[in-house]
C-alpha positions as CSV (number, residue, x, y, z in Angstrom):
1,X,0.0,0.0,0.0
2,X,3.0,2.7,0.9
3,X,4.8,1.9,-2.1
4,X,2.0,2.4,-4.5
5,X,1.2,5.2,-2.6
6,X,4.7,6.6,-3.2
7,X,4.8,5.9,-7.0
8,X,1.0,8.1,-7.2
9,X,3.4,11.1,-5.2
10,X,5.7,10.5,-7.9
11,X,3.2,10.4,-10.5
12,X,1.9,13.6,-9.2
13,X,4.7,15.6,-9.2
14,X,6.1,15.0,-12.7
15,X,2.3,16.0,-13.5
16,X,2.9,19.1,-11.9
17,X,6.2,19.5,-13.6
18,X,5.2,19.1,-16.3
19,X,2.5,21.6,-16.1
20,X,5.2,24.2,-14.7
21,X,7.0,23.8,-18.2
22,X,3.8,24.3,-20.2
23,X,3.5,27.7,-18.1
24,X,7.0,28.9,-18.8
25,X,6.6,27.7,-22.4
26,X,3.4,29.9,-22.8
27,X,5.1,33.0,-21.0
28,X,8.2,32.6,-23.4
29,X,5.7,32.7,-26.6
30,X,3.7,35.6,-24.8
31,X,6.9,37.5,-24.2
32,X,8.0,37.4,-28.0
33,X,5.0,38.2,-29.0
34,X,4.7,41.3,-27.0
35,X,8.3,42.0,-28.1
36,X,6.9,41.7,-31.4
37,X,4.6,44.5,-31.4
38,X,6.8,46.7,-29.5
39,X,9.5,46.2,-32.6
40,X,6.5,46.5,-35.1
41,X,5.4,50.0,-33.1
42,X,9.0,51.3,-33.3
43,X,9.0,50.3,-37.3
44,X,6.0,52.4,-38.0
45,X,7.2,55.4,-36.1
């Protein structure tokens, strides 16, 4: 029962991991796109 208990925890946390990755993946994107229209702005000025 503890171990498979344990290997659920485990389970868990590379879930969560995981999802932690997504979110700094989707930040990255969101940052370059911002970047994007602030270089785009700058061109039409």
């Amino acid at each position: 029962m503890v171990k498979k208990k344990a290997a659920k925890k485990k389970v868990v946390k590379k879930k969560v991991a995981k999802k932690k990755v997504a979110k700094k993946v989707v930040k990255k994107k969101v940052a370059k796109k911002v970047v994007k229209k602030k270089v785009a702005k700058k061109k039409k000025k």
